[in-house]
N, C-alpha and C positions, 0 to 999 in steps of 0.2 A: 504494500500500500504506500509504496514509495512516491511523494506528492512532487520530487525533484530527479527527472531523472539523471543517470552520468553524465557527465556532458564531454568529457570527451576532450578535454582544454589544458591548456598548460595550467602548472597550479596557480600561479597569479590572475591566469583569466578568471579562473574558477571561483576563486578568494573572489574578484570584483566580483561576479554575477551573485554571488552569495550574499554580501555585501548587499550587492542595491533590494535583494527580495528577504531581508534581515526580520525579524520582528522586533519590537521596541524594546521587549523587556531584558533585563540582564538577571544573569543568575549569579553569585556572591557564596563563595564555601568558605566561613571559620573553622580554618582547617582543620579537617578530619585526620583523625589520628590512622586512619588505613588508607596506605596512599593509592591500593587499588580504588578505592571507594572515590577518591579525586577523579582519576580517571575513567572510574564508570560516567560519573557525572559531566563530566566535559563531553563523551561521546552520547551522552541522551541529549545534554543542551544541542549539541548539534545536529540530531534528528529535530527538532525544534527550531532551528536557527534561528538562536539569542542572538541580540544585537553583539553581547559581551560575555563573557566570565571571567569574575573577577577572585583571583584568590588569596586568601588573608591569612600572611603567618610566612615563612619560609622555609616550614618543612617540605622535603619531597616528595613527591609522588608519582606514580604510576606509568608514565605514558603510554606503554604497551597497552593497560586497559582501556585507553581513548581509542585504539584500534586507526591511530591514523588521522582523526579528526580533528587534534589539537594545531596539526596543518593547515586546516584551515579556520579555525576559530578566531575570534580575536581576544587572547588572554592578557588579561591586566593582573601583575602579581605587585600587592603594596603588602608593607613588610610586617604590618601591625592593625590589632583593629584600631587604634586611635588614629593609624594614617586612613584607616576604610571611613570612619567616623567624621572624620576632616573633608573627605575628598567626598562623601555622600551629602554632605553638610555645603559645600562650595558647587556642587552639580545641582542641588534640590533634585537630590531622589528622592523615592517615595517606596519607603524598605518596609519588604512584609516579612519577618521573620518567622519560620515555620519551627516552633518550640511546644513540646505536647503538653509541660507542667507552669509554663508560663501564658498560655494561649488566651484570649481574652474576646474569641470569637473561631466559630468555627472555619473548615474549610468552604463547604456549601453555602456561606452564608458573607464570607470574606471579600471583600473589595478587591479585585485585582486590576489595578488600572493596566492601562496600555505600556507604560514605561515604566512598571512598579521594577523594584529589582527585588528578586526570591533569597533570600536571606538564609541557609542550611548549617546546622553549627557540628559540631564534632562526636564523636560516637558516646563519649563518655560527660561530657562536659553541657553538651548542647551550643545553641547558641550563646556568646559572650553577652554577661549582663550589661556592658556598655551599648553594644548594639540593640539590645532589646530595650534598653532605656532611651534610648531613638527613635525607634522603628514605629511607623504609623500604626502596624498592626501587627500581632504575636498570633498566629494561627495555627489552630491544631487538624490534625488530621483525625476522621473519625477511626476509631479501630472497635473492632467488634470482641476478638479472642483477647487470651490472658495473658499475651504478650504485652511489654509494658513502650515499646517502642516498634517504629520501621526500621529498615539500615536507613543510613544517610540517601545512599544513593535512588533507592526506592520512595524513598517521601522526595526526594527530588527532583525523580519522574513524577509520581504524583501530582505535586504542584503545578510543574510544566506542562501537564496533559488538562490539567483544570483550565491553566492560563487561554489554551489552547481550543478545548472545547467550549468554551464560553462566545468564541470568536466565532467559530466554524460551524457550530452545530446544526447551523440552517441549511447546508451546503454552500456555502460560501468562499468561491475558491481560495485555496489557502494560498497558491505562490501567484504572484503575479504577472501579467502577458510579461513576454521578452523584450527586453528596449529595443524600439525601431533604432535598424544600422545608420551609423553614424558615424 
């Protein structure tokens, strides 16, 4: 159900064309302590094509589980959440943090603007209390079993597929016609 197909182009064509048919929102990981879990998440952002992902902290992680996508992505790595705090603060984002013990509104019921950026914090830790002391909105996901959390990477599809259905659901095509040549 691939809504982009290959296209066939050197990767910088490719990078542009992705580029001009982006969605607005960016995705944001305080980083997860499993760096595969980084790179699951960069290769879903990109089934999605985030404007961005931006990652906070400078631990490493994963690339091999991006499968390749982090090529073409566009990743912003700042070193600290007090630099994500500052630079979210100087853009006027508009930050949904997705935390299950600090949530203040569900997901079904959650604002997700057009430009919001997805907020996902670390396996053990969650989201930093400084960005949840920001964030327009702390969002929980429903969960039904006695599981007391998702992995990171899974509420981060999650959210990205909410972002996403909310937009599309009517059938509304998702990429846009090709730019007339030029």
């Amino acid at each position: 159900m691939a809504k982009v197909p290959p296209l066939g182009l050197p990767r910088e064509e490719v990078r542009r064309e992705l580029d001009r048919i982006r969605h607005p929102f960016r995705v944001a990981i305080d980083r997860a302590k499993n760096p595969f879990n980084i790179g699951a998440i960069v290769r879903t952002a990109h089934s999605f094509l985030a404007k961005e992902i931006v990652l906070i902290g400078s631990e490493p992680w994963y690339e091999r589980a991006a499968m390749g996508m982090q090529r073409y992505e566009n990743l912003v790595e700042l070193p600290s959440v007090d630099a994500f705090v500052e630079h979210a603060r100087t853009e006027g984002w508009h930050l949904v943090a997705f935390e299950k013990d600090e949530s203040n509104v569900g997901l079904w019921e959650a604002e997700l603007p057009e430009d919001c950026v997805l907020v996902f914090g670390n396996e053990d830790r969650g989201v930093s209390r400084k960005i949840l002391n920001v964030a327009q909105q702390v969002v929980g996901i429903p969960m039904y079993g006695i599981n007391h959390s998702y992995p990171i990477s899974i509420a981060a599809g999650i959210g990205m597929a909410e972002w996403a259905r909310r937009r599309y659901q009517r059938g509304r095509i998702v990429v846009p016609e090709p730019a007339p040549p030029g």
